[in-house]
TORPAPA-195181 format. One line per field, with one value per residue (C-alpha): residue number from 1; residue in one letter; x, y, z. Coordinates in steps of 0.2 Angstrom, whole numbers, plus 5000, padded with zeros to 4 digits. Example, Ala and Ser with C-alpha at 12.3 -4.5 7.8 and 13.67 -1.06 7.14 Angstrom:
2
pos = (1; 2) .
code = (A; S) .
xx = (5062; 5068) .
yy = (4978; 4995) .
zz = (5039; 5036) .
***
This chain:
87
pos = (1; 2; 3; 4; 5; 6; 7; 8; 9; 10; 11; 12; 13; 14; 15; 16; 17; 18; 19; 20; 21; 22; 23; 24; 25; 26; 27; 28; 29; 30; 31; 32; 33; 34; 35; 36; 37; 38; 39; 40; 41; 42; 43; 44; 45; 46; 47; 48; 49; 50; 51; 52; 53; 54; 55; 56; 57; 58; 59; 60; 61; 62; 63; 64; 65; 66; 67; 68; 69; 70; 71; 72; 73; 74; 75; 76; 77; 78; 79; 80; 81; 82; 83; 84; 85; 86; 87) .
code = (X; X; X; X; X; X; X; X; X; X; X; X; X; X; X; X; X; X; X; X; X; X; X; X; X; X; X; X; X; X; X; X; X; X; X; X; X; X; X; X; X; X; X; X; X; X; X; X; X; X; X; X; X; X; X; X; X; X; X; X; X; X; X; X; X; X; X; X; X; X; X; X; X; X; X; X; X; X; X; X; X; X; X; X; X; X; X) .
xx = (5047; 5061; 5074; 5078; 5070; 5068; 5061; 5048; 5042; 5040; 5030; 5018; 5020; 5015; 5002; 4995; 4995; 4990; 4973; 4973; 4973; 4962; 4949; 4948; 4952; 4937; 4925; 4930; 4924; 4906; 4904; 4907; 4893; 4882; 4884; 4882; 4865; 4860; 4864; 4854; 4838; 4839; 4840; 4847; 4849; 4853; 4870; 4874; 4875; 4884; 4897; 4903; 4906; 4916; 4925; 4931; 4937; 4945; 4956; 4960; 4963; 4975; 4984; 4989; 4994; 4981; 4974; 4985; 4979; 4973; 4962; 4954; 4953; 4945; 4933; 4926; 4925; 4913; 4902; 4901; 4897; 4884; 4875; 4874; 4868; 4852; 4834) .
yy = (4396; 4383; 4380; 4364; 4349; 4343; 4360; 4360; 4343; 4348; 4363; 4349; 4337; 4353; 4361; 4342; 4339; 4359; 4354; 4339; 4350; 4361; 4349; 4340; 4355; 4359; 4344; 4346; 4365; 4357; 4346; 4355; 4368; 4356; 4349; 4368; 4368; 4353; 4360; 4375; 4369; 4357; 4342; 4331; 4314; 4322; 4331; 4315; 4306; 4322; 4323; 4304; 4311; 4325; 4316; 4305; 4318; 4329; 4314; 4310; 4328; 4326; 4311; 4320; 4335; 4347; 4353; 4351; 4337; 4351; 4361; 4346; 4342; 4356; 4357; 4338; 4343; 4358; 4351; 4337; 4348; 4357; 4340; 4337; 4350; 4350; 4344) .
zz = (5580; 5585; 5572; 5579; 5575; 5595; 5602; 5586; 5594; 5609; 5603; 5597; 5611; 5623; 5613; 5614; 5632; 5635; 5623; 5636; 5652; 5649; 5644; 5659; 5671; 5661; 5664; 5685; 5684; 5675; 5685; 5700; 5693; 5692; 5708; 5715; 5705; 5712; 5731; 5729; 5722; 5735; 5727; 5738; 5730; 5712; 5724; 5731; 5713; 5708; 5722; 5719; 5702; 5707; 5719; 5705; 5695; 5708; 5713; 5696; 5692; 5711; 5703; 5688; 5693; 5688; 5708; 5722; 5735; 5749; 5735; 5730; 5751; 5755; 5738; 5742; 5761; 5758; 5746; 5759; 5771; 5761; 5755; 5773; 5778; 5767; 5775) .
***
């Protein structure tokens, strides 16, 4: 435990932002699942709703630092490639 009274706030400061992360790293991965749900029982129109959603927050997630640009490339670009795929 910091001594100091700076370090102790940013103890809090990162336990806060930490909380913060995981949550919305949190809300990508569900969203994402749903959208894989979506793909393989072949609902079509459901997975394109979905992916605009998970588009969002991939780019949002990109913006703050949370995935690097090429990861959130290449997940966007496979579910793209999977929705399109479908009859």
């Amino acid at each position: 435990m910091p001594n100091i009274k700076s370090a102790k706030k940013r103890v809090l400061v990162n336990e806060k932002k930490n909380l913060e992360n995981r949550s919305q790293n949190q809300r990508v991965k569900t969203a994402m699942k749903k959208l894989n749900a979506a793909i393989d029982a072949g609902d079509k129109a459901l997975a394109q709703e979905l992916y605009k959603e998970v588009a969002k927050l991939l780019d949002s997630a990109v913006s703050a630092g949370r995935f690097h640009i090429n990861t959130a490339a290449n997940k966007k670009s496979g579910f793209a490639k999977r929705i399109n795929q479908m009859a």
